[in-house]
N, CA, C and O atoms as a MOPAC input file, in Angstrom:
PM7 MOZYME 1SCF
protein

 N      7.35300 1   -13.77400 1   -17.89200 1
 C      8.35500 1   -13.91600 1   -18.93600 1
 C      9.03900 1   -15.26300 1   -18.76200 1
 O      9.42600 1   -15.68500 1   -17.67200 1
 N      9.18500 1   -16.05800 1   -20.19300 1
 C      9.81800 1   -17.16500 1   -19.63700 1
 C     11.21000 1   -17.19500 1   -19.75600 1
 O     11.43900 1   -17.07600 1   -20.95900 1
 N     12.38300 1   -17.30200 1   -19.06400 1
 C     13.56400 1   -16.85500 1   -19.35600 1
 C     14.31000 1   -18.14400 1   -19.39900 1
 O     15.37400 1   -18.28000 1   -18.79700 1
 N     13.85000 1   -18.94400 1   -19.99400 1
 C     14.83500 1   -19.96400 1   -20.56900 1
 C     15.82900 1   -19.93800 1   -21.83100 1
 O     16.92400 1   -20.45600 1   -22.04500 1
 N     15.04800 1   -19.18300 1   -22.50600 1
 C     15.78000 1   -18.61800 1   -23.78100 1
 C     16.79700 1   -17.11800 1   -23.69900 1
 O     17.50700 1   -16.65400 1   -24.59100 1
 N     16.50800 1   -16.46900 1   -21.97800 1
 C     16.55900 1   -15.15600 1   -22.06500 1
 C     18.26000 1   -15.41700 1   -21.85400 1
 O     18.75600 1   -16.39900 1   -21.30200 1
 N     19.02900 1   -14.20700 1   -22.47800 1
 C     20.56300 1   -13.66800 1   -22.02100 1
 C     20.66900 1   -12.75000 1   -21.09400 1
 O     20.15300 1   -11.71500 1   -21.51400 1
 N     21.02200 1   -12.64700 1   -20.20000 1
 C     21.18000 1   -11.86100 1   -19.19600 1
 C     22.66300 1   -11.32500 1   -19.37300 1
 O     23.64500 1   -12.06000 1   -19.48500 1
 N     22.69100 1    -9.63800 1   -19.38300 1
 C     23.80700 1    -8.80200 1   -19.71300 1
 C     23.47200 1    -7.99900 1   -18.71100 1
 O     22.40700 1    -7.71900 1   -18.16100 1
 N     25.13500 1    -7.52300 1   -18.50900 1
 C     25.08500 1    -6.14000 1   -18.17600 1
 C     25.59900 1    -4.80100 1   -18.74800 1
 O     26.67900 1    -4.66400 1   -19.32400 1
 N     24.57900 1    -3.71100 1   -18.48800 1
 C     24.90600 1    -2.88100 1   -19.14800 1
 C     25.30700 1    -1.54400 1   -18.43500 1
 O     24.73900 1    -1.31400 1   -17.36800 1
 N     26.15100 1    -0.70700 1   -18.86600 1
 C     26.86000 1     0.21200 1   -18.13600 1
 C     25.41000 1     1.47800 1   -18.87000 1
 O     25.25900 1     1.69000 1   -20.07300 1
 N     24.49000 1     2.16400 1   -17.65500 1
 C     24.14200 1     3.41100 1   -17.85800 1
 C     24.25700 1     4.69400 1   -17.19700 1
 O     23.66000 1     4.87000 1   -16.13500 1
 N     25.12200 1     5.81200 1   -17.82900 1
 C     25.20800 1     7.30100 1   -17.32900 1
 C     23.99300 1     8.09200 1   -16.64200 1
 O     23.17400 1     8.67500 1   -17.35200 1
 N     23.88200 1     8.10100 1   -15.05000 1
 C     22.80900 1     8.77400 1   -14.19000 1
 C     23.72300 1     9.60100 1   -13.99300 1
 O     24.92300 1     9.42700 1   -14.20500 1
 N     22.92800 1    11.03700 1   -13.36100 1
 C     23.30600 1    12.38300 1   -12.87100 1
 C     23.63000 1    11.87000 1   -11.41000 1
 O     22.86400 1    11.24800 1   -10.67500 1
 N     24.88500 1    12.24900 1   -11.15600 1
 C     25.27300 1    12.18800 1    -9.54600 1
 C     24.84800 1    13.24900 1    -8.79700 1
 O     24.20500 1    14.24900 1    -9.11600 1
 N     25.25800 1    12.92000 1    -7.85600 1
 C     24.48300 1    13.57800 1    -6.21000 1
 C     24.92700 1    15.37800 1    -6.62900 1
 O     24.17300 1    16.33400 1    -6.44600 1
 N     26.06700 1    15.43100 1    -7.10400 1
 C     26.40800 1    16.65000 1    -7.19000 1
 C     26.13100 1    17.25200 1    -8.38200 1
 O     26.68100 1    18.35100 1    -8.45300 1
 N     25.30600 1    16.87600 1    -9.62600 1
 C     25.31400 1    17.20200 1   -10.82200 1
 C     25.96300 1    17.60900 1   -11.29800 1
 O     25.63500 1    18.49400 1   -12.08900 1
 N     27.45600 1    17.21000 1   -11.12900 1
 C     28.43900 1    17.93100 1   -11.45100 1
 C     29.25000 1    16.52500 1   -12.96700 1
 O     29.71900 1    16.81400 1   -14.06700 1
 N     29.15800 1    15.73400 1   -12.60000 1
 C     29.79100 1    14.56900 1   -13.85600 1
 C     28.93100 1    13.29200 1   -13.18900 1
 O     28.94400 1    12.84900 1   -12.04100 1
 N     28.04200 1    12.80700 1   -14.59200 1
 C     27.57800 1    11.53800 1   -14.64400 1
 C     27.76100 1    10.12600 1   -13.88900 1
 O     28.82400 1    10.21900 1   -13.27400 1
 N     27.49000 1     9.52600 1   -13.78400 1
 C     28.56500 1     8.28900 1   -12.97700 1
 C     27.31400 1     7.25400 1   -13.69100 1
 O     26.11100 1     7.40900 1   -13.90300 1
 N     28.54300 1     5.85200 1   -13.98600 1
 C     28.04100 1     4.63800 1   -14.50800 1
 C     27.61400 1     3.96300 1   -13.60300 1
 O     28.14600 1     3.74900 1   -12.51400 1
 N     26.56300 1     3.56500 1   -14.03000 1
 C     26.02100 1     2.63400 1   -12.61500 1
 C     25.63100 1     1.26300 1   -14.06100 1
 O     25.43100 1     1.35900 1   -15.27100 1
 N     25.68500 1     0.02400 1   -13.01700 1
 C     25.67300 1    -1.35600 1   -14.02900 1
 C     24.26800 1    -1.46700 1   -13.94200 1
 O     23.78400 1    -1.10900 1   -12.86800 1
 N     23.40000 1    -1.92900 1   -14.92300 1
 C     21.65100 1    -2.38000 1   -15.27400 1
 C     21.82400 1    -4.05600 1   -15.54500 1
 O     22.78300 1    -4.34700 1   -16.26000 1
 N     21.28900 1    -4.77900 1   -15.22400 1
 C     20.95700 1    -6.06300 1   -15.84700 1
 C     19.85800 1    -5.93000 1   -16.15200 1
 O     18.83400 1    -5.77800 1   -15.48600 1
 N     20.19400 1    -6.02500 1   -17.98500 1
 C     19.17600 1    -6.12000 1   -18.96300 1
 C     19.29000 1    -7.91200 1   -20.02000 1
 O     20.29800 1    -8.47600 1   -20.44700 1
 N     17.98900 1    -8.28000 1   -20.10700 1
 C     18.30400 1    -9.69500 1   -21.16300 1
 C     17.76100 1    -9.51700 1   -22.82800 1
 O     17.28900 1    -8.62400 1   -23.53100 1
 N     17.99800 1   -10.39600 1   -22.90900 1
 C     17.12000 1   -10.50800 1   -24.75200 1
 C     17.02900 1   -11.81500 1   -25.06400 1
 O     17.58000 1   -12.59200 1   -24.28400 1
 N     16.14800 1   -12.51400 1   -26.55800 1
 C     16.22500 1   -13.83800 1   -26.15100 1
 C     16.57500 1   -14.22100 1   -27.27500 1
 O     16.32700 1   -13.69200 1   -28.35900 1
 N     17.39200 1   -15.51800 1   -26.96600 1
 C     18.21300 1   -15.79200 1   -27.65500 1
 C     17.35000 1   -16.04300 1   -29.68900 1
 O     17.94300 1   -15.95600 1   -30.76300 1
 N     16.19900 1   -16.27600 1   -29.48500 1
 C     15.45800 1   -16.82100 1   -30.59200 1
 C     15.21300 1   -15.95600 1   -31.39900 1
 O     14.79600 1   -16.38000 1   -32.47700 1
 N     15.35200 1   -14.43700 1   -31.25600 1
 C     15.25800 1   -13.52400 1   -31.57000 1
 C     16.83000 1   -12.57400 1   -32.29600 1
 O     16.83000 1   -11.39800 1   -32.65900 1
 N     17.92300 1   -13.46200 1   -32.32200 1
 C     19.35500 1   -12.66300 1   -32.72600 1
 C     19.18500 1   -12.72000 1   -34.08900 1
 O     18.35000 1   -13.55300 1   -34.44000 1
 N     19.61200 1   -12.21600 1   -34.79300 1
 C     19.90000 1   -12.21800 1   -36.00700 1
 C     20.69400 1   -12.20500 1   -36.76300 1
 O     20.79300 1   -12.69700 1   -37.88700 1
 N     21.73400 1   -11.22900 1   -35.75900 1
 C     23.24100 1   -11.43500 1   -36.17700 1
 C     24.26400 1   -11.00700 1   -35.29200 1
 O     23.89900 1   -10.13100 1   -34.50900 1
 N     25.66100 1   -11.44900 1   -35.17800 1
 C     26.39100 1   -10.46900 1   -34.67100 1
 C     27.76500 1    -9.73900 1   -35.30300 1
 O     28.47800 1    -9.99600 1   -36.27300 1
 N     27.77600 1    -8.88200 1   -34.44700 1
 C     29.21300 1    -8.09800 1   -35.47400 1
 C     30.02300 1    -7.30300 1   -34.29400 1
 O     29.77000 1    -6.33000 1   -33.58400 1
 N     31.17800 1    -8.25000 1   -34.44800 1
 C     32.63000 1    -8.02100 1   -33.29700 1
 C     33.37800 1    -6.19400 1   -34.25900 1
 O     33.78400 1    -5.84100 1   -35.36700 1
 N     33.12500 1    -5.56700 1   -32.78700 1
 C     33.53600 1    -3.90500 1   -33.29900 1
 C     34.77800 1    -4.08300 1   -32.03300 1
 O     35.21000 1    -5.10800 1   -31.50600 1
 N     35.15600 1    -2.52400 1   -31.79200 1
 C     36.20900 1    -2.19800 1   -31.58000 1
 C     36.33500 1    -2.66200 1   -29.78100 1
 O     35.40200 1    -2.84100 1   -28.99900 1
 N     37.79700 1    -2.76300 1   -29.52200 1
 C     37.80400 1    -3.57300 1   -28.10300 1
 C     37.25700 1    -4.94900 1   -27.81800 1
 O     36.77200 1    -5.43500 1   -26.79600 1
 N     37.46300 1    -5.40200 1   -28.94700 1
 C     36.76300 1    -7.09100 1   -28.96000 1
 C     34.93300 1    -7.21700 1   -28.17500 1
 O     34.49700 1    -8.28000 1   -27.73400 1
 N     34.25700 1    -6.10000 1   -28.17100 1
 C     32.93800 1    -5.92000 1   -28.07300 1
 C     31.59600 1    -6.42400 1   -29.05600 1
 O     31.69100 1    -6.15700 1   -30.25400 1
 N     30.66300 1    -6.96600 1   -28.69900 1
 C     29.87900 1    -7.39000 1   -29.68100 1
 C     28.92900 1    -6.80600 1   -29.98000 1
 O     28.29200 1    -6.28200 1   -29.06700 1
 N     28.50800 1    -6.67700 1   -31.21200 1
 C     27.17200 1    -5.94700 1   -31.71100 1
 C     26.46900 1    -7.19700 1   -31.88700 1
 O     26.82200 1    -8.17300 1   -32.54900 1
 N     25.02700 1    -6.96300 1   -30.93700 1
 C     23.89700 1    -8.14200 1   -31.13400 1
 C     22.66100 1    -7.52500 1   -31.82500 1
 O     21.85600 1    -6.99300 1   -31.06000 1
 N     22.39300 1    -7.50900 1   -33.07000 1
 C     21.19800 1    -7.37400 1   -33.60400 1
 C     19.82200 1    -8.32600 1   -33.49800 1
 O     19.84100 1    -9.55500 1   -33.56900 1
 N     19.06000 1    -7.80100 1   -33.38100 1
 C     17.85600 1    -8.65000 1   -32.69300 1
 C     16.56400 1    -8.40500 1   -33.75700 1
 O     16.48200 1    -7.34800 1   -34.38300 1
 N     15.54300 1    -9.50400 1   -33.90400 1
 C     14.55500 1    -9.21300 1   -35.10600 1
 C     13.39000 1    -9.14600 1   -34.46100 1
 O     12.37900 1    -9.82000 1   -34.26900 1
 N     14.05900 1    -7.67300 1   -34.07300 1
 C     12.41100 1    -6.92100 1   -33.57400 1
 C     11.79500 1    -5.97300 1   -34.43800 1
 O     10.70500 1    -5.46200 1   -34.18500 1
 N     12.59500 1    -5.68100 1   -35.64100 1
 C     12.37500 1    -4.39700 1   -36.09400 1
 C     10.83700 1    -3.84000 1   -36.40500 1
 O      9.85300 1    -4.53600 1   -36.65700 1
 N     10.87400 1    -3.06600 1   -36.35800 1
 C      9.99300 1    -1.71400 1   -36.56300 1
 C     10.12000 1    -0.38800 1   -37.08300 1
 O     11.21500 1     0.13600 1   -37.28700 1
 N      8.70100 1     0.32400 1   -37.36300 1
 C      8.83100 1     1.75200 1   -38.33500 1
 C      9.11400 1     2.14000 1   -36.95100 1
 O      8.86100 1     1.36900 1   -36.02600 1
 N      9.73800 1     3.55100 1   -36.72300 1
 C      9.78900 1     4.62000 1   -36.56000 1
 C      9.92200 1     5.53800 1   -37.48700 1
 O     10.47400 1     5.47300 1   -38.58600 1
 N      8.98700 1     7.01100 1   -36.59100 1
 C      9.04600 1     8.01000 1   -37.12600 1
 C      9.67800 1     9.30600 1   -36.43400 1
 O      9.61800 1     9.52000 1   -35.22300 1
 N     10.30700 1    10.15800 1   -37.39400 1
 C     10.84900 1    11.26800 1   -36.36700 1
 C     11.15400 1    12.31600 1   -37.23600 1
 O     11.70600 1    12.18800 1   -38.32900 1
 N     10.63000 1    13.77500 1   -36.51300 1
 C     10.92800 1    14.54800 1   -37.54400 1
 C     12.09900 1    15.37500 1   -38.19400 1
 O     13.07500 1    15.73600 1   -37.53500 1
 N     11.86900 1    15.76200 1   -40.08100 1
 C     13.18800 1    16.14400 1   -40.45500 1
 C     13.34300 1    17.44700 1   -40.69300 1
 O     14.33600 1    18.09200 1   -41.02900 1
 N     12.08900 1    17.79700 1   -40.45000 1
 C     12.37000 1    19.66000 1   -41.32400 1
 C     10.37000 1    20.15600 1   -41.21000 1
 O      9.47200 1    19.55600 1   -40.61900 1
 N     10.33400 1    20.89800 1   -41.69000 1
 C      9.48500 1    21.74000 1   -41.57700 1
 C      8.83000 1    22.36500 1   -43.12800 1
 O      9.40700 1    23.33800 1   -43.61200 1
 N      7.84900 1    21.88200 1   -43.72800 1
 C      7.31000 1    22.32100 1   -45.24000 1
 C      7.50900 1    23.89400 1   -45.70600 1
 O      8.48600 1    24.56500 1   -45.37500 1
 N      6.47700 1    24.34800 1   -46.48900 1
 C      6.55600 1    25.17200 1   -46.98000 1
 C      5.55400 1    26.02900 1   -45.97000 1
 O      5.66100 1    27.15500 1   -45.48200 1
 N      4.63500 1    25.10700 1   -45.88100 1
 C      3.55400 1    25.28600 1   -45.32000 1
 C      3.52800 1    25.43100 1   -43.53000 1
 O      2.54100 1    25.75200 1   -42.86700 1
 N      4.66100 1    25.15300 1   -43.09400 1
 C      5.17400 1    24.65300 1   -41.47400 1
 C      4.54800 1    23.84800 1   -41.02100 1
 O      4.33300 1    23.76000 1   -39.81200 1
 N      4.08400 1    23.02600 1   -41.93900 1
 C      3.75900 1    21.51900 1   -41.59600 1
 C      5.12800 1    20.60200 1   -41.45200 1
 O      5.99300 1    20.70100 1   -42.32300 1
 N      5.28700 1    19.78200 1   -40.42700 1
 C      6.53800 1    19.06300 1   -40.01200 1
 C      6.23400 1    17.54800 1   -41.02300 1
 O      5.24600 1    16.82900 1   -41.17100 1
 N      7.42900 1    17.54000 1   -41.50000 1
 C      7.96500 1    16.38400 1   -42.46200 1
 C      8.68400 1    15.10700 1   -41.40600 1
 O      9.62900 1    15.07200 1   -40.61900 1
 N      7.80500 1    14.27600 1   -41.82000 1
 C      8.17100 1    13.17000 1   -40.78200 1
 C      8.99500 1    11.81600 1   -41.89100 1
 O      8.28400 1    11.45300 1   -42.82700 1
 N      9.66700 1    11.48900 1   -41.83500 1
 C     10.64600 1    10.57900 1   -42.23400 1
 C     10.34400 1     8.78800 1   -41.04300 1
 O     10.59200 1     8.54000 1   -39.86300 1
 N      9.86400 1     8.14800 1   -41.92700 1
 C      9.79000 1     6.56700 1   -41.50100 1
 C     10.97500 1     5.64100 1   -42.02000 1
 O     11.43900 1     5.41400 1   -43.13700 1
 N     11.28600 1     5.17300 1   -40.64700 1
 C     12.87200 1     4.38800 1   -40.62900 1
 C     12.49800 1     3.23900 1   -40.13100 1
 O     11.75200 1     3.07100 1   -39.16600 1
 N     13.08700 1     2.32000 1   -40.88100 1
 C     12.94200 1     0.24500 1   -40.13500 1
 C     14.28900 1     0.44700 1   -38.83500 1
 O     15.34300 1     1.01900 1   -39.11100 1
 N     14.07400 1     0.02200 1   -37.81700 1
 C     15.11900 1     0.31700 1   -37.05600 1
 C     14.96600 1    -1.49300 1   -36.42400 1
 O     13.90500 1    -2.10900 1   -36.32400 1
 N     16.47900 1    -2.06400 1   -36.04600 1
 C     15.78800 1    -2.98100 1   -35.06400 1
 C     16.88600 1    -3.31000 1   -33.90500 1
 O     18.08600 1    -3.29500 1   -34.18000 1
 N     16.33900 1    -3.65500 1   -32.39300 1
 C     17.18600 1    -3.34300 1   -31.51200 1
 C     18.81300 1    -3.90700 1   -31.56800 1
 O     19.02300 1    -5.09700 1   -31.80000 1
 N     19.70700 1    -3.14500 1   -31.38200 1
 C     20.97700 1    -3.09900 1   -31.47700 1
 C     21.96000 1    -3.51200 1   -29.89600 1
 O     22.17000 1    -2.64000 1   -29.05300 1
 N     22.31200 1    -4.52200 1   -29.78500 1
 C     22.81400 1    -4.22600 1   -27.89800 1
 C     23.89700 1    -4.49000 1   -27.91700 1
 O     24.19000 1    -5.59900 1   -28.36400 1
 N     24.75300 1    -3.77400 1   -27.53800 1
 C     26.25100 1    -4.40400 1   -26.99200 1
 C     26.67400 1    -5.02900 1   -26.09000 1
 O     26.49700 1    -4.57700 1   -24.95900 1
 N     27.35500 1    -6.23900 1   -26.25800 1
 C     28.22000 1    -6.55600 1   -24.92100 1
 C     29.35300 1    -6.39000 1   -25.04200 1
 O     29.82300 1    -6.19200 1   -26.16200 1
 N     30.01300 1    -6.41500 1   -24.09600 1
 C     31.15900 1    -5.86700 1   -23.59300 1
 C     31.65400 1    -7.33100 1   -22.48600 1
 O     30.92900 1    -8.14000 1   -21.90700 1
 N     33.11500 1    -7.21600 1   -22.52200 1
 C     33.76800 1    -8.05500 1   -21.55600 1
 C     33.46400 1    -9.49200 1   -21.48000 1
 O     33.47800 1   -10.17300 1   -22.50500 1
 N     33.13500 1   -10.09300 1   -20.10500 1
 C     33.11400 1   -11.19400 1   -19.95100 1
 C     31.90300 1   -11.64000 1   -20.79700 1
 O     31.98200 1   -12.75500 1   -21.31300 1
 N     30.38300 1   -10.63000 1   -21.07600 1
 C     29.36300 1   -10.71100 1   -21.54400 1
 C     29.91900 1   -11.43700 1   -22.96200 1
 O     29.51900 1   -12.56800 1   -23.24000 1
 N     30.50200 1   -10.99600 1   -23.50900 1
 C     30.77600 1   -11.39700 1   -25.09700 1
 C     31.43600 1   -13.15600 1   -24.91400 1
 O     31.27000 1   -13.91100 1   -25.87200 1
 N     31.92100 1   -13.50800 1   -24.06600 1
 C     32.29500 1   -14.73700 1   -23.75600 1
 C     31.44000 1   -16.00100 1   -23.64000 1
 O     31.45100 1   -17.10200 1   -24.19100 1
 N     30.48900 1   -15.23900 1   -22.44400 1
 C     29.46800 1   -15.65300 1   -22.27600 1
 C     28.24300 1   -16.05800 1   -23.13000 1
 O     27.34200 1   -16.87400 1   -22.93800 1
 N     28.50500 1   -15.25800 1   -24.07500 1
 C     26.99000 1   -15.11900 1   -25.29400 1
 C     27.65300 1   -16.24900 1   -25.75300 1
 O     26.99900 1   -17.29100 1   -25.71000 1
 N     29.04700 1   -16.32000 1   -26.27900 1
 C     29.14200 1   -16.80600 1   -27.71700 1
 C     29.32600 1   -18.52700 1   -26.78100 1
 O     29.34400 1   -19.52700 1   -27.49800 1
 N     29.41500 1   -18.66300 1   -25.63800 1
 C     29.08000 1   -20.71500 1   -25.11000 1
 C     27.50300 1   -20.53900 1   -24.69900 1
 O     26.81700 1   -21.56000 1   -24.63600 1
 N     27.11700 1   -19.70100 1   -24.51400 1
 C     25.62200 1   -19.79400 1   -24.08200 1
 C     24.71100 1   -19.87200 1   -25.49700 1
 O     23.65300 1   -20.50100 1   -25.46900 1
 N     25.09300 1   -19.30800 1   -26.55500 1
 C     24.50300 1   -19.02100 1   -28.18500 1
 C     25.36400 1   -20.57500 1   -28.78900 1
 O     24.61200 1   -21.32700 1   -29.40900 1
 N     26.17400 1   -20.84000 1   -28.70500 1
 C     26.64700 1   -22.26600 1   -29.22000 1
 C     25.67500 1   -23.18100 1   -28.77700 1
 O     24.79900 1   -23.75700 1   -29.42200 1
 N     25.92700 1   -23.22400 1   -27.70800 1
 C     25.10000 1   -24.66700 1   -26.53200 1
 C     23.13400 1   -24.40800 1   -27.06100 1
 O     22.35100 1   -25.35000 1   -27.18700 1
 N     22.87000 1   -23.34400 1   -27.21400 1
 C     21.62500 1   -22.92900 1   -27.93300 1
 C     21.01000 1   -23.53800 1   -29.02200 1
 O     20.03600 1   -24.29000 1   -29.03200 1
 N     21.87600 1   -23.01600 1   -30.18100 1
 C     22.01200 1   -23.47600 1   -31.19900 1
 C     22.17300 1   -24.76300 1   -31.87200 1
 O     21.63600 1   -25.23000 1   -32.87700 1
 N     23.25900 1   -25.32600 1   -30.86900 1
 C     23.09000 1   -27.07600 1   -30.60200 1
 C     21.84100 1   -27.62800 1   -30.43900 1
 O     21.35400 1   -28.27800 1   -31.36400 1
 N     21.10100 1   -27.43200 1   -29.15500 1
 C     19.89600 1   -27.51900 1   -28.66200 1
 C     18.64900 1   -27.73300 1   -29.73200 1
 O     17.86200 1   -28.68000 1   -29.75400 1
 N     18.69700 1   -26.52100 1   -30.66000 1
 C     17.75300 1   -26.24700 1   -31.52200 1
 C     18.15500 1   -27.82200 1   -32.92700 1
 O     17.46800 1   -28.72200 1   -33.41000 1
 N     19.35000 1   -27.45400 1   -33.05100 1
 C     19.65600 1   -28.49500 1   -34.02700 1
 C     19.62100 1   -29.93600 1   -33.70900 1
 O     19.00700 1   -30.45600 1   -34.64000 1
 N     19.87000 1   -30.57700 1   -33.10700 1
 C     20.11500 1   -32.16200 1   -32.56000 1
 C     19.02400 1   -32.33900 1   -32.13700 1
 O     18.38600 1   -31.52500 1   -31.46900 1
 N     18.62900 1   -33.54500 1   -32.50800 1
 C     16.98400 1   -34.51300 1   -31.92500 1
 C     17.06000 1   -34.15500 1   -30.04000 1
 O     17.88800 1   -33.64400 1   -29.28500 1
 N     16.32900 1   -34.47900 1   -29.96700 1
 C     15.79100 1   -34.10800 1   -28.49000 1
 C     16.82700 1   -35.03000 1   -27.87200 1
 O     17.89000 1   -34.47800 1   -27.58700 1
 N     16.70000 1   -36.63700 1   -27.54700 1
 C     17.64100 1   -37.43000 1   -27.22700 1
 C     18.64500 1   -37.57900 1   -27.36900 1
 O     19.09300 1   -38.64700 1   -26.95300 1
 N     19.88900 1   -36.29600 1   -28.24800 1
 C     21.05800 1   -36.20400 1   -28.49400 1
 C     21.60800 1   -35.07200 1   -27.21300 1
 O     22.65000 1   -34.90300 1   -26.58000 1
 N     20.39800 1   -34.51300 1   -27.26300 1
 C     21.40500 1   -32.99400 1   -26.20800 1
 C     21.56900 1   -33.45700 1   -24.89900 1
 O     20.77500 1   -34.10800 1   -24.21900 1
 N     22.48500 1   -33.12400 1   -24.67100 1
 C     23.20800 1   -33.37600 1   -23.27500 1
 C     22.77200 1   -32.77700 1   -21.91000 1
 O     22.28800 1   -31.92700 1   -22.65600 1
 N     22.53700 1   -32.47300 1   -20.95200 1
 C     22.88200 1   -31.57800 1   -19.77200 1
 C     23.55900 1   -30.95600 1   -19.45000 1
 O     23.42700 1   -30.41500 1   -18.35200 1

């Protein structure tokens, strides 16, 4: 993978603890790349929604015919990721400085 383009986040995921008694967050570092955003959209707690243009069909089922043949419903879905905290800081000088990059002649961008 070449991760020059990649964002590196972290993400909070719910595992079963030792006692199976209540979940516990443990942190994942997951990336995505930057060439691939499509959009973003600031939700609640100053958190970011990063939409990404991966999309694809999925299928999943909705009900059951006449016949009890299962009715399958096809949806465009495309990956959705949140950041949170310092992550959202981070995206939006790391996605600037990017974006620069892409725009300005080769001999304009800086180090």
């Amino acid at each position: 993978m070449n991760t020059k383009n990649q964002f590196f986040y972290t993400r909070k995921e719910a595992v079963k603890s030792k006692d199976g008694v209540a979940p516990i967050l443990k942190d994942r570092i997951d990336s995505f790349n930057l060439t691939q955003v499509l959009k973003t959209i600031e939700v609640d707690d100053g958190a970011l929604l990063v939409i990404l243009n991966d999309g694809h069909e999925e299928s999943r089922q909705v009900g059951v015919d006449k016949k009890g043949q299962s009715v399958r419903e096809r949806q465009y879905v495309a990956s959705q990721i949140v950041l949170e905290g310092v992550d959202v800081g981070r995206f939006r000088t790391v996605s600037a400085a990017f974006e620069t990059a892409l725009v300005l002649p080769k001999e304009e961008v800086k180090d």
